[in-house]
PDB file of N, CA, C, O and CB in Angstrom:
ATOM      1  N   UNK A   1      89.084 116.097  78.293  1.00  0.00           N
ATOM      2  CA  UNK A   1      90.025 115.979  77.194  1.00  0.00           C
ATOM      3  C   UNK A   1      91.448 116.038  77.737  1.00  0.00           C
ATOM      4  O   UNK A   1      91.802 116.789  78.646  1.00  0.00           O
ATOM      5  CB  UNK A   1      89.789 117.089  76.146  1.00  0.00           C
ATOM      6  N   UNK A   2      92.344 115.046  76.998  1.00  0.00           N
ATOM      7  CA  UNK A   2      93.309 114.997  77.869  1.00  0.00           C
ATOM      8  C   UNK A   2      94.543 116.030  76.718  1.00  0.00           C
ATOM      9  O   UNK A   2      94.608 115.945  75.491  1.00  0.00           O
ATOM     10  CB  UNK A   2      93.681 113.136  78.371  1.00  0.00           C
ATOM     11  N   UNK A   3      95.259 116.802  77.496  1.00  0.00           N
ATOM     12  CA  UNK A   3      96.227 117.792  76.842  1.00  0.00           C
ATOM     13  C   UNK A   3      97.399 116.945  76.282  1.00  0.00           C
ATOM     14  O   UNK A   3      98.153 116.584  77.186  1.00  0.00           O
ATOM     15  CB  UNK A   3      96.790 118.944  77.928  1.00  0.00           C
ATOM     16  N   UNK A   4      97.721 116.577  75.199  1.00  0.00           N
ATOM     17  CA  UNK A   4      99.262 116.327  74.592  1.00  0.00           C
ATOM     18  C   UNK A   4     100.207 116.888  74.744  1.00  0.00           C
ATOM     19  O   UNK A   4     100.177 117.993  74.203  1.00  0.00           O
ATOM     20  CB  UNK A   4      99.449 116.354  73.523  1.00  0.00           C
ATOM     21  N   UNK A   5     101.724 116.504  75.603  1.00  0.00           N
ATOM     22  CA  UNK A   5     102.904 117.033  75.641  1.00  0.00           C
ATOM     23  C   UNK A   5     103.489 116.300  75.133  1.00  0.00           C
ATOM     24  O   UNK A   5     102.727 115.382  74.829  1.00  0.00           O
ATOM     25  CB  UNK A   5     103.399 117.367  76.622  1.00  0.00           C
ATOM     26  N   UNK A   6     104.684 116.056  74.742  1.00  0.00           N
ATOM     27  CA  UNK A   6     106.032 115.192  74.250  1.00  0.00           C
ATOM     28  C   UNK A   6     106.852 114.873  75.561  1.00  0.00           C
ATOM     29  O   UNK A   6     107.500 113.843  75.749  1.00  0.00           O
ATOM     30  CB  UNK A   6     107.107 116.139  73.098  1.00  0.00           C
ATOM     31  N   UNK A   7     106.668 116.297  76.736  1.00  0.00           N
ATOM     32  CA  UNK A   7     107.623 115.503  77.962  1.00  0.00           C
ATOM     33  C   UNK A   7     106.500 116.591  78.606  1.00  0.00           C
ATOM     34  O   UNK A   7     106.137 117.646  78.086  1.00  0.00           O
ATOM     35  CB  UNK A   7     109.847 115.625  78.223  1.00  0.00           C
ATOM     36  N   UNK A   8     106.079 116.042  79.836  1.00  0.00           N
ATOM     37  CA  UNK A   8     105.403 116.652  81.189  1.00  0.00           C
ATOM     38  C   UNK A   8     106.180 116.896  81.925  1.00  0.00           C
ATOM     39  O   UNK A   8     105.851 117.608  82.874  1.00  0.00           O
ATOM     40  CB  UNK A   8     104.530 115.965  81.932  1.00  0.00           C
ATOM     41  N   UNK A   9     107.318 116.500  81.838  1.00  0.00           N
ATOM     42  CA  UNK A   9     108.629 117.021  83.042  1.00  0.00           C
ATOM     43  C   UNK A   9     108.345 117.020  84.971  1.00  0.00           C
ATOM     44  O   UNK A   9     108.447 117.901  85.825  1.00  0.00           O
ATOM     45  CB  UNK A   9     108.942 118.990  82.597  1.00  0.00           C
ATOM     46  N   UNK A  10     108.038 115.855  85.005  1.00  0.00           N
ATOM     47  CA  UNK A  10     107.021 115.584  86.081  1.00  0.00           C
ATOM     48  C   UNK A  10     108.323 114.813  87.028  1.00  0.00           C
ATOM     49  O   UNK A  10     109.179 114.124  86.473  1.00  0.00           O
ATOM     50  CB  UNK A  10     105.405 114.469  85.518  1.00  0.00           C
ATOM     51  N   UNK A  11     108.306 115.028  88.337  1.00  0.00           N
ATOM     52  CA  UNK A  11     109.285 114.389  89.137  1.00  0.00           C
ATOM     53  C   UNK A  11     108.675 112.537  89.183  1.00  0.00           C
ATOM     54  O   UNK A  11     107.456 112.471  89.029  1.00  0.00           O
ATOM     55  CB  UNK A  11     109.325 115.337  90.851  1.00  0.00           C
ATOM     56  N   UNK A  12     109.366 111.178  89.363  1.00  0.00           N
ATOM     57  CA  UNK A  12     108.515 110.309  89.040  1.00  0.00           C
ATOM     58  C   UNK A  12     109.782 109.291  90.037  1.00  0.00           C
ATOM     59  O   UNK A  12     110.991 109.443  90.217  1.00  0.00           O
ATOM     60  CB  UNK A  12     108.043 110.110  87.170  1.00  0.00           C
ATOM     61  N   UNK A  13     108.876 108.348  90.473  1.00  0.00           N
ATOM     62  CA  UNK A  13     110.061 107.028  91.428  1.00  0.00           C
ATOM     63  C   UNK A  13     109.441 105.672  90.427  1.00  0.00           C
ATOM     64  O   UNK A  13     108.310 105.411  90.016  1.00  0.00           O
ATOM     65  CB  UNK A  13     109.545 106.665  93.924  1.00  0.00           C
ATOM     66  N   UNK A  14     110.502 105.128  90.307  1.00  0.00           N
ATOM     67  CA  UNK A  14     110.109 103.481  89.800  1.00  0.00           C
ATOM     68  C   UNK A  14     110.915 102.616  89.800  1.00  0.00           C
ATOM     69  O   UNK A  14     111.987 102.883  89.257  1.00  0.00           O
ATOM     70  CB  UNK A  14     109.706 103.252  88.541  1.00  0.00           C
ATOM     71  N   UNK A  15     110.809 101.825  90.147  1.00  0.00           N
ATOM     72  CA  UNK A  15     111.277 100.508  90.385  1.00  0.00           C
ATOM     73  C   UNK A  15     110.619  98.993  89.519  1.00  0.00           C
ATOM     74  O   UNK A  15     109.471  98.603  89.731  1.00  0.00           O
ATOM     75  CB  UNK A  15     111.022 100.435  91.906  1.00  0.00           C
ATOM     76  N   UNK A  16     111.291  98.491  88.835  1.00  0.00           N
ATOM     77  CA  UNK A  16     110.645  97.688  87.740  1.00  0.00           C
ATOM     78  C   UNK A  16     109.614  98.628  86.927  1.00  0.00           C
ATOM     79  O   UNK A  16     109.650  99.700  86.323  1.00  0.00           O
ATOM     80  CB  UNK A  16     109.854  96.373  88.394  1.00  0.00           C
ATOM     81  N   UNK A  17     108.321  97.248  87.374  1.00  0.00           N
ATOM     82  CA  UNK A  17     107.344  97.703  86.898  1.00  0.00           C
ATOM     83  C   UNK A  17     105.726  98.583  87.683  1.00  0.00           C
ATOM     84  O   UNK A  17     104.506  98.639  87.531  1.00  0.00           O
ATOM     85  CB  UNK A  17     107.211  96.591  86.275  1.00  0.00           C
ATOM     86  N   UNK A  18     106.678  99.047  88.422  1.00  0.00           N
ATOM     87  CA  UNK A  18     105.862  99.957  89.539  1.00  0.00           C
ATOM     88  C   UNK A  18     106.169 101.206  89.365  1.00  0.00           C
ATOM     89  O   UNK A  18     107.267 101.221  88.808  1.00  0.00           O
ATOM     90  CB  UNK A  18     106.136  99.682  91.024  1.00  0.00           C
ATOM     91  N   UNK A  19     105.650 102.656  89.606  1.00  0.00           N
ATOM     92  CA  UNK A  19     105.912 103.915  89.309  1.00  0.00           C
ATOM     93  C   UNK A  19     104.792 104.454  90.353  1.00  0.00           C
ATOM     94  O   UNK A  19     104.106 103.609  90.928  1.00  0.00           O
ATOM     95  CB  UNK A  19     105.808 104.303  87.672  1.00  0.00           C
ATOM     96  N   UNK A  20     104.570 105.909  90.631  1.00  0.00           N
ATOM     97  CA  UNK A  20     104.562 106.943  91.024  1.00  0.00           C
ATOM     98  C   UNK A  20     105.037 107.919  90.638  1.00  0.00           C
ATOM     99  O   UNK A  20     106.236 108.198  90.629  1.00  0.00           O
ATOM    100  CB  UNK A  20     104.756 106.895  91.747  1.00  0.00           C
ATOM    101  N   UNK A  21     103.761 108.836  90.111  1.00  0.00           N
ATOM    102  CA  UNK A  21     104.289 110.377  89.293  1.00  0.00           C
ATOM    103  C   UNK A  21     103.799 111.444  90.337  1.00  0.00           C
ATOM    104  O   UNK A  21     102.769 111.187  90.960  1.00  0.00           O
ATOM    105  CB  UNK A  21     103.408 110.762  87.494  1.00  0.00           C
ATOM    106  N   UNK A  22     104.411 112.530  90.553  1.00  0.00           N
ATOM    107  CA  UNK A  22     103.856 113.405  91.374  1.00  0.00           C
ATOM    108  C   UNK A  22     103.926 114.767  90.628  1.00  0.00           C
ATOM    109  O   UNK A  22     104.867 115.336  90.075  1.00  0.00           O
ATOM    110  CB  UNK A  22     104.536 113.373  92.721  1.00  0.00           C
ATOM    111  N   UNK A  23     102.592 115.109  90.797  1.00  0.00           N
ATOM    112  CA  UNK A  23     102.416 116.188  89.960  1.00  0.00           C
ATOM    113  C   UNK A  23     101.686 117.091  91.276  1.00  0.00           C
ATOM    114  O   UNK A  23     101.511 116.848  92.470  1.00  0.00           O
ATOM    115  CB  UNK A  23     101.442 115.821  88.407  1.00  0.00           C
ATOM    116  N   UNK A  24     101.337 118.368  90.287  1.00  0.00           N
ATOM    117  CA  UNK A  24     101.624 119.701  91.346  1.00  0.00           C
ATOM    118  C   UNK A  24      99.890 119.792  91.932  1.00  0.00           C
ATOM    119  O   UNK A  24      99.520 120.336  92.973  1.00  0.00           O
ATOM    120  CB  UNK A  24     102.326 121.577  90.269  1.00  0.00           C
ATOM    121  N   UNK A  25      98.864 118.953  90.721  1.00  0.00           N
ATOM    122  CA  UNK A  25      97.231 119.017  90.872  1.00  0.00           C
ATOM    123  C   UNK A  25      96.816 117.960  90.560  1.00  0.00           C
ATOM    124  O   UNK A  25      97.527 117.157  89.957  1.00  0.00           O
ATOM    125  CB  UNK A  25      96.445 119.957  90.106  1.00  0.00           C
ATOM    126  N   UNK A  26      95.395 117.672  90.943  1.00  0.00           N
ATOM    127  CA  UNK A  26      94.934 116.267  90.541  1.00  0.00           C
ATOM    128  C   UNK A  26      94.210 116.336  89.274  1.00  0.00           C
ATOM    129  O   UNK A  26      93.504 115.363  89.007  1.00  0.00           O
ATOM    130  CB  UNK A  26      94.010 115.601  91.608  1.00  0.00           C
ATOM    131  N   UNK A  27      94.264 117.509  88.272  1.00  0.00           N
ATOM    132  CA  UNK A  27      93.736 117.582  86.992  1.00  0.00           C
ATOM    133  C   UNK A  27      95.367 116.724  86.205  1.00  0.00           C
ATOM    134  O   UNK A  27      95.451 115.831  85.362  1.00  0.00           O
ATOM    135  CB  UNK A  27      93.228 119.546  86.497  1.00  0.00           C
ATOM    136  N   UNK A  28      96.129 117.271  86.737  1.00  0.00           N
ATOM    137  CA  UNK A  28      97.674 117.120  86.204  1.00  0.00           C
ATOM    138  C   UNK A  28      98.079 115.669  86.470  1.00  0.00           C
ATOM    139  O   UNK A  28      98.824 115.111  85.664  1.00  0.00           O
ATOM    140  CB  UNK A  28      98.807 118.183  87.030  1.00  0.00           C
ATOM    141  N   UNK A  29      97.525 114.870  87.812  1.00  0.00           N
ATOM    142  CA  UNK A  29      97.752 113.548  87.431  1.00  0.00           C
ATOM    143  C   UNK A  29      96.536 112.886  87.230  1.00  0.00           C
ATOM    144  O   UNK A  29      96.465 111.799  87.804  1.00  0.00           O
ATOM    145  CB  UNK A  29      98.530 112.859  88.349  1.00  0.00           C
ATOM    146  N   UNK A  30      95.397 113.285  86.472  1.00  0.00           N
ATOM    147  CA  UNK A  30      94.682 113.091  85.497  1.00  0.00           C
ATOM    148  C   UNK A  30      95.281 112.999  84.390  1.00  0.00           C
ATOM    149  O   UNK A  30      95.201 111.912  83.819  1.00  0.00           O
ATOM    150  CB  UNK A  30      93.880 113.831  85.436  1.00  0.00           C
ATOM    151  N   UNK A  31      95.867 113.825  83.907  1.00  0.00           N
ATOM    152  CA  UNK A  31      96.710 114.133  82.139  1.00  0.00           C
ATOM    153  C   UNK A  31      97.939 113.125  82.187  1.00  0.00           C
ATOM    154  O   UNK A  31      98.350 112.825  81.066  1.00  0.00           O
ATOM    155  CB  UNK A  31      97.554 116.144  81.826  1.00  0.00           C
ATOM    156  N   UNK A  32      98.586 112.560  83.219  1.00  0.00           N
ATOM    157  CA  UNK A  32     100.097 112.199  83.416  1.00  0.00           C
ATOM    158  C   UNK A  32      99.300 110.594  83.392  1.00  0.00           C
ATOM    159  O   UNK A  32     100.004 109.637  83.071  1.00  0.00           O
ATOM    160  CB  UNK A  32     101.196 112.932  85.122  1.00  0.00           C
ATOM    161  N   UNK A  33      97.976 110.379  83.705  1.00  0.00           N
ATOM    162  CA  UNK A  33      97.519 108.594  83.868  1.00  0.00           C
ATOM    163  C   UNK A  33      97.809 108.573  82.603  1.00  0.00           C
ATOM    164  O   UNK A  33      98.780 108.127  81.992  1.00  0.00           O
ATOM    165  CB  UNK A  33      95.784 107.901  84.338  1.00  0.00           C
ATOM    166  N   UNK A  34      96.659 109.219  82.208  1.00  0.00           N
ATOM    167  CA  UNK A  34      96.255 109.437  80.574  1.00  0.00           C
ATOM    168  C   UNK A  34      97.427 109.192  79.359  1.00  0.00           C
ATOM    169  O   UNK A  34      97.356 108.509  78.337  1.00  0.00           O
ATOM    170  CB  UNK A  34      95.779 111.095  80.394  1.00  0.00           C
ATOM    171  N   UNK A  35      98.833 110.258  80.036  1.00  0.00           N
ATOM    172  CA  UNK A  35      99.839 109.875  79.212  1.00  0.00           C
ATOM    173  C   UNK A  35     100.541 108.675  79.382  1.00  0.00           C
ATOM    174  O   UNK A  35     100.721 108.000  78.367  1.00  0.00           O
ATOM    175  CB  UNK A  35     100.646 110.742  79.199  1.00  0.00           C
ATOM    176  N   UNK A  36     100.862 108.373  80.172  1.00  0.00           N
ATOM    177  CA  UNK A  36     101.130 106.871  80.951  1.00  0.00           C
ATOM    178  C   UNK A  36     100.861 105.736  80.097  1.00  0.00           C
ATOM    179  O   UNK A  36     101.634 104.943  79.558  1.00  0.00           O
ATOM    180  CB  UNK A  36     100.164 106.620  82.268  1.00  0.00           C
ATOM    181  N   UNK A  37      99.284 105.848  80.085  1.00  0.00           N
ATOM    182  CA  UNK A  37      98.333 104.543  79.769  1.00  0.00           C
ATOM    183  C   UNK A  37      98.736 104.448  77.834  1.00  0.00           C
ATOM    184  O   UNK A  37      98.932 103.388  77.239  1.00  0.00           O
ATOM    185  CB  UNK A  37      96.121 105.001  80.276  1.00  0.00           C
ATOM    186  N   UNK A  38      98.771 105.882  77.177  1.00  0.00           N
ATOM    187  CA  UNK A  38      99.339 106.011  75.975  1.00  0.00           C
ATOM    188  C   UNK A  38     100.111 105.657  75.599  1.00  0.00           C
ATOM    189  O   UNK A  38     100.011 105.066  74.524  1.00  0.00           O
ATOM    190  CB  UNK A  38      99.519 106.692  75.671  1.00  0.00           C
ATOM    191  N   UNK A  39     101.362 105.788  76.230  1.00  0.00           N
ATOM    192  CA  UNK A  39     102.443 105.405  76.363  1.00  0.00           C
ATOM    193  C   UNK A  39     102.936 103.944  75.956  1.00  0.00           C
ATOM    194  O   UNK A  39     103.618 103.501  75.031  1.00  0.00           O
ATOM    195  CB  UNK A  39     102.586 105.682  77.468  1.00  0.00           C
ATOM    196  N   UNK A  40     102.184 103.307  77.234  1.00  0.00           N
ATOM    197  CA  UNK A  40     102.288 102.090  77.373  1.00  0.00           C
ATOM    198  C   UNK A  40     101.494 101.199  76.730  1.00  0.00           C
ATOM    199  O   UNK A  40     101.681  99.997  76.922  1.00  0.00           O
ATOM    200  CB  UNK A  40     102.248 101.906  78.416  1.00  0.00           C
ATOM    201  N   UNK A  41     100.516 101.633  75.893  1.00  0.00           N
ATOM    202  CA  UNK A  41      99.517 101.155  74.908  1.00  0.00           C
ATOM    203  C   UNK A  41     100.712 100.803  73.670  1.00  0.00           C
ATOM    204  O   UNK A  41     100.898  99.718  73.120  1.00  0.00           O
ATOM    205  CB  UNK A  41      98.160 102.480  74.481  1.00  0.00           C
ATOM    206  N   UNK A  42     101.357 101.960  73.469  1.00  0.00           N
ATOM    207  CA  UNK A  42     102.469 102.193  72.011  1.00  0.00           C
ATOM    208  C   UNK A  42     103.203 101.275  72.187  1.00  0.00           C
ATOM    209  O   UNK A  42     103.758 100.804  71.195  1.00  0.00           O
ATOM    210  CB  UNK A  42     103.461 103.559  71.781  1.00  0.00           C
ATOM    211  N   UNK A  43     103.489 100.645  73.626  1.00  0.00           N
ATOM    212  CA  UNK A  43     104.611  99.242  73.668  1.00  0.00           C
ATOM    213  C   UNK A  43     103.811  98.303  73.885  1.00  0.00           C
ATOM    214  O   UNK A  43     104.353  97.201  73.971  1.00  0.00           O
ATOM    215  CB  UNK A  43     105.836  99.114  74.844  1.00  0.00           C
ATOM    216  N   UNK A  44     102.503  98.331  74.030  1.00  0.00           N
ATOM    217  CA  UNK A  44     102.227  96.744  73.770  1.00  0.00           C
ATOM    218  C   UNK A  44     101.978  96.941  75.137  1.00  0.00           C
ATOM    219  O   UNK A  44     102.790  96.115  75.554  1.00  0.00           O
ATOM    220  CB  UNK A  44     103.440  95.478  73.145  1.00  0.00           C
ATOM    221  N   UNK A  45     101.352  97.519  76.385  1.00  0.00           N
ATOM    222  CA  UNK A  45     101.769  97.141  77.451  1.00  0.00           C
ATOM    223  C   UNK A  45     100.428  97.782  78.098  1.00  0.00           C
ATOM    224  O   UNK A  45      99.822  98.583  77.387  1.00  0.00           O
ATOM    225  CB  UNK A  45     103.272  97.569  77.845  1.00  0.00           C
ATOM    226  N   UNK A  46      99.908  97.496  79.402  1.00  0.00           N
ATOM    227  CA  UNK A  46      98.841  98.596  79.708  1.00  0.00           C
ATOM    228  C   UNK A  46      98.611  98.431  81.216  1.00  0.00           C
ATOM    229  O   UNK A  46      98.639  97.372  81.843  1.00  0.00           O
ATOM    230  CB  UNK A  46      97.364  98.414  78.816  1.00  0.00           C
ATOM    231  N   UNK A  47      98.439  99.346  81.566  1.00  0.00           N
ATOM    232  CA  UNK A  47      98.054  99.498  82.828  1.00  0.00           C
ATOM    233  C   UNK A  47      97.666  98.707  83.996  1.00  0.00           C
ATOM    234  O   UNK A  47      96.979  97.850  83.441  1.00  0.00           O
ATOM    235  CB  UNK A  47      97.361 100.036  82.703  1.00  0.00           C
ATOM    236  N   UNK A  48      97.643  98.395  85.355  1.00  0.00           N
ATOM    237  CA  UNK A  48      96.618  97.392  85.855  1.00  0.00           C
ATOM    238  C   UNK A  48      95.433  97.847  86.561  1.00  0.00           C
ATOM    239  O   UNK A  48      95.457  98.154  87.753  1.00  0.00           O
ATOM    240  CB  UNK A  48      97.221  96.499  86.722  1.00  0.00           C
ATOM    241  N   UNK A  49      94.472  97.890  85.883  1.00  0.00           N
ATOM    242  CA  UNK A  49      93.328  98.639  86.468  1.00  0.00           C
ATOM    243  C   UNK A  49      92.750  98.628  88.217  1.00  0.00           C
ATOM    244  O   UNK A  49      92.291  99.508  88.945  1.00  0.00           O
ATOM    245  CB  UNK A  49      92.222  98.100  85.595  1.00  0.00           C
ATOM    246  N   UNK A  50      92.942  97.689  88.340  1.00  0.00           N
ATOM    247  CA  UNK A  50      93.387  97.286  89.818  1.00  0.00           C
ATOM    248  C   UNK A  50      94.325  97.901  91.147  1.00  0.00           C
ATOM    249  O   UNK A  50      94.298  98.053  92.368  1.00  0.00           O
ATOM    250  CB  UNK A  50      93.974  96.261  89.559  1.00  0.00           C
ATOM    251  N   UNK A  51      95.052  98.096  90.092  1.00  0.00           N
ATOM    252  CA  UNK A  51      96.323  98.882  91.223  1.00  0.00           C
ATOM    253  C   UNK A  51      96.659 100.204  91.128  1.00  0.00           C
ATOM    254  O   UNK A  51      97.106 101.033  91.921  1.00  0.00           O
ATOM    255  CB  UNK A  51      97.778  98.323  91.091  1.00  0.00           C
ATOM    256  N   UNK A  52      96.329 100.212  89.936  1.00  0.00           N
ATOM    257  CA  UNK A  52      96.662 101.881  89.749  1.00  0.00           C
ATOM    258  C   UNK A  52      95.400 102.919  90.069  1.00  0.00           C
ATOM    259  O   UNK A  52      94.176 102.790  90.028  1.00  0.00           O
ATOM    260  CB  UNK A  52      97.108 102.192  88.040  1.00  0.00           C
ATOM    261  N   UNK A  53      96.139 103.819  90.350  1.00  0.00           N
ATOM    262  CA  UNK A  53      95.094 105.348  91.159  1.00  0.00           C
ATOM    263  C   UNK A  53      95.913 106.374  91.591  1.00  0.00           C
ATOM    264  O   UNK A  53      97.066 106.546  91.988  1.00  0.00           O
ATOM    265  CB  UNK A  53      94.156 105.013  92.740  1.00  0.00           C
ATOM    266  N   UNK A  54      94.444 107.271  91.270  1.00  0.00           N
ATOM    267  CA  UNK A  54      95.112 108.852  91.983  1.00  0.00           C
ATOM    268  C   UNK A  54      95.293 109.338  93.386  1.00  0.00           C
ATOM    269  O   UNK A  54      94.298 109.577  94.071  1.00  0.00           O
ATOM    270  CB  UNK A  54      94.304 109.959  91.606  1.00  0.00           C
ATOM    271  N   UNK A  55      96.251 109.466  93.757  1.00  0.00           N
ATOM    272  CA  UNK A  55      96.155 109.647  96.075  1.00  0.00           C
ATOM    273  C   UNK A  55      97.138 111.001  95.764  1.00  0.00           C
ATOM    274  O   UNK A  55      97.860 111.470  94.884  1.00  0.00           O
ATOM    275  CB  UNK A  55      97.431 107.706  97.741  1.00  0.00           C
ATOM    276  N   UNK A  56      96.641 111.277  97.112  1.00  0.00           N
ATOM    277  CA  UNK A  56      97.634 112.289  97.271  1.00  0.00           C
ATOM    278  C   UNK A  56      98.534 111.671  98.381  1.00  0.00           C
ATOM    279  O   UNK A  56      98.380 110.750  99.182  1.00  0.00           O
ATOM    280  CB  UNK A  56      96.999 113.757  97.649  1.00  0.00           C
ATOM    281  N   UNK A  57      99.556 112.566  98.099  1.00  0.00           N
ATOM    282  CA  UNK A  57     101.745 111.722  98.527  1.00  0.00           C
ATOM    283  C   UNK A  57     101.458 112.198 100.249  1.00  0.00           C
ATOM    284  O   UNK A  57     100.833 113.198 100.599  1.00  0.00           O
ATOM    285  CB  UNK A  57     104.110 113.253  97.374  1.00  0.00           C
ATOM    286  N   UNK A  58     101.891 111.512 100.859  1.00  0.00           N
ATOM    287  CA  UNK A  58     102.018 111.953 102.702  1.00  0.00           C
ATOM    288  C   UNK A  58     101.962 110.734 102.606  1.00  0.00           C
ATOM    289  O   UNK A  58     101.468 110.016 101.736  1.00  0.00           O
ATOM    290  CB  UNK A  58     100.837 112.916 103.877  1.00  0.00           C
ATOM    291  N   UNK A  59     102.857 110.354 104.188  1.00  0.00           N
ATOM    292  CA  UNK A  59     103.129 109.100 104.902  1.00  0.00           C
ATOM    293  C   UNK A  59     101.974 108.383 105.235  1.00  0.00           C
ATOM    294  O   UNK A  59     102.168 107.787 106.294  1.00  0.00           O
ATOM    295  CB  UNK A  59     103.852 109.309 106.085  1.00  0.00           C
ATOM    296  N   UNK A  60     100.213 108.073 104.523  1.00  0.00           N
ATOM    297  CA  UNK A  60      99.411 106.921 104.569  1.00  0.00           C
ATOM    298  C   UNK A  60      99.472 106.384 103.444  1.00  0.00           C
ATOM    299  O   UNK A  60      98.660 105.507 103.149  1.00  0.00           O
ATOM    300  CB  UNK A  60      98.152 107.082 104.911  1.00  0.00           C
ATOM    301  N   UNK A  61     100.498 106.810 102.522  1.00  0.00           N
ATOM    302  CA  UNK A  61     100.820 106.191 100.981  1.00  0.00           C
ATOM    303  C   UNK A  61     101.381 105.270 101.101  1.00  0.00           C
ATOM    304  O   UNK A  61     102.180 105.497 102.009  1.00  0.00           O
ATOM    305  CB  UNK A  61     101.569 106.864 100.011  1.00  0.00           C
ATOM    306  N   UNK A  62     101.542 104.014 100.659  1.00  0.00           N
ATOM    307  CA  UNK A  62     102.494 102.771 101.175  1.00  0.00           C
ATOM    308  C   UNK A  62     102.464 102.954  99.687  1.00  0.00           C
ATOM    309  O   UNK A  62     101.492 103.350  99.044  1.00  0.00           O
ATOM    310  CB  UNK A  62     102.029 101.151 102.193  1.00  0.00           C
ATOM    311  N   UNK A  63     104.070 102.497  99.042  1.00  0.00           N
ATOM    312  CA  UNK A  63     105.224 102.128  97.415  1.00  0.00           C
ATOM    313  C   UNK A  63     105.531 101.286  98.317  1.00  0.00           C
ATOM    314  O   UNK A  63     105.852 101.474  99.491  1.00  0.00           O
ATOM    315  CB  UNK A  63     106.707 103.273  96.503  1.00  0.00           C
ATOM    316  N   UNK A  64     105.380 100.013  97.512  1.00  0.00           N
ATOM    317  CA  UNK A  64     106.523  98.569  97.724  1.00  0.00           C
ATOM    318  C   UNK A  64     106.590  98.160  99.181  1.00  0.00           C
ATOM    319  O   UNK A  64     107.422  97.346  99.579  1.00  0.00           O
ATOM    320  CB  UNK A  64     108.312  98.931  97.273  1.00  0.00           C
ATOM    321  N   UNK A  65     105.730  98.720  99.940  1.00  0.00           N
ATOM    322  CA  UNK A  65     105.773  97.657 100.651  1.00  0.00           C
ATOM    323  C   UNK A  65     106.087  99.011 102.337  1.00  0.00           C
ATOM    324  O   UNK A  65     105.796  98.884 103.526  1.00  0.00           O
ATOM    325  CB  UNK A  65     107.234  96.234  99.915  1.00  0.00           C
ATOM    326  N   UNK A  66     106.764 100.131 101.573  1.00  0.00           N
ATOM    327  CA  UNK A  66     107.236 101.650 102.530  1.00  0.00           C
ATOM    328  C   UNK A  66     106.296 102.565 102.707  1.00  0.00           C
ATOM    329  O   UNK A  66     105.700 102.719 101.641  1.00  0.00           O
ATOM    330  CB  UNK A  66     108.365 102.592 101.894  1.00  0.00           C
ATOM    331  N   UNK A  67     105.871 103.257 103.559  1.00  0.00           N
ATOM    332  CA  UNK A  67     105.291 104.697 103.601  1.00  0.00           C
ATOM    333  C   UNK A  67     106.161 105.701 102.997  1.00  0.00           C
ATOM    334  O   UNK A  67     107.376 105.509 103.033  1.00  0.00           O
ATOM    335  CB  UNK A  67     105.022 105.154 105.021  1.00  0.00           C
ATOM    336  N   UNK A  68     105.674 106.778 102.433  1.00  0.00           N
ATOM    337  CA  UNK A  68     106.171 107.623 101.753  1.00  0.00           C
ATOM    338  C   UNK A  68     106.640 108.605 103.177  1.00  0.00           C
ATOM    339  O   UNK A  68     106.256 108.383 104.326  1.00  0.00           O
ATOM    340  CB  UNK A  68     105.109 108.171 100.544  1.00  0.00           C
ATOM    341  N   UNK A  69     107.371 109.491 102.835  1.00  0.00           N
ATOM    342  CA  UNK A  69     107.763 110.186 103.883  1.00  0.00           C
ATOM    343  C   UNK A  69     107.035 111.284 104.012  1.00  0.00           C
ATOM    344  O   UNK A  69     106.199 111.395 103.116  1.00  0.00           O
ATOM    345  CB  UNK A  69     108.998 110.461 103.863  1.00  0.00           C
ATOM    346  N   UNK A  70     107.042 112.280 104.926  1.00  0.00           N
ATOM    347  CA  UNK A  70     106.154 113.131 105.440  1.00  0.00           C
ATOM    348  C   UNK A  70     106.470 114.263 104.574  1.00  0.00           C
ATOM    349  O   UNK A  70     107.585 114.355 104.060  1.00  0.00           O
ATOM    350  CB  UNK A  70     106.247 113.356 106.942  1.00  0.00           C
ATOM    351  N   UNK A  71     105.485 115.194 104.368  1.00  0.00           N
ATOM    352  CA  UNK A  71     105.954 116.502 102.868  1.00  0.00           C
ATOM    353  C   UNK A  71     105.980 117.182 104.147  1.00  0.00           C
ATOM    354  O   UNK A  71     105.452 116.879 105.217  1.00  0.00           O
ATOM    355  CB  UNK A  71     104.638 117.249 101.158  1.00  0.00           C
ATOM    356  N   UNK A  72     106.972 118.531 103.687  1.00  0.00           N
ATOM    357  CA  UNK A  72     106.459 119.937 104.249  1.00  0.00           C
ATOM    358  C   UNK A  72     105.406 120.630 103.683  1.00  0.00           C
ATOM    359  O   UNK A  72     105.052 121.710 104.157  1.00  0.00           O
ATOM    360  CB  UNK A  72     107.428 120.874 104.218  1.00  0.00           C
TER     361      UNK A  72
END
C-alpha cells in the first residue's frame, strides 16, 4: 500500500523529461515511483515502463549519458 503525502520533500535532479529522486530507503523510492506515476497520471502523462527503475546512486549509475558521482 502506497502512503499519501502532499510533498515527500525528497532531494530530486531533472532535466526535461528525465528525473531521479533519491530517497533515504528502497521502501521510500517505492512510495516516491508510486507518487510520481500519480502525479503524472493527473496530467495526462505516464511513466516509461522501460526506462524507469529502482538502483541505488554510486558512480555505476549513468543520468544522460554521466556517471553519478561517488557518495561518502
Amino acid at each position: 500500500m502506497v502512503q499519501e503525502h502532499s510533498s515527500y520533500n525528497l532531494p530530486f535532479v531533472r532535466f526535461a523529461d528525465d528525473f531521479l529522486i533519491f530517497t533515504p530507503s528502497k521502501k521510500a523510492a517505492r512510495n516516491a515511483l508510486a507518487c510520481a506515476a500519480k502525479g503524472l497520471k493527473n496530467l495526462d502523462l505516464q511513466l516509461n515502463n522501460k526506462k524507469t527503475k529502482i538502483a541505488q546512486s554510486g558512480p555505476w549509475l549513468v543520468f544522460l549519458g554521466r556517471r553519478l558521482p561517488k557518495t561518502k
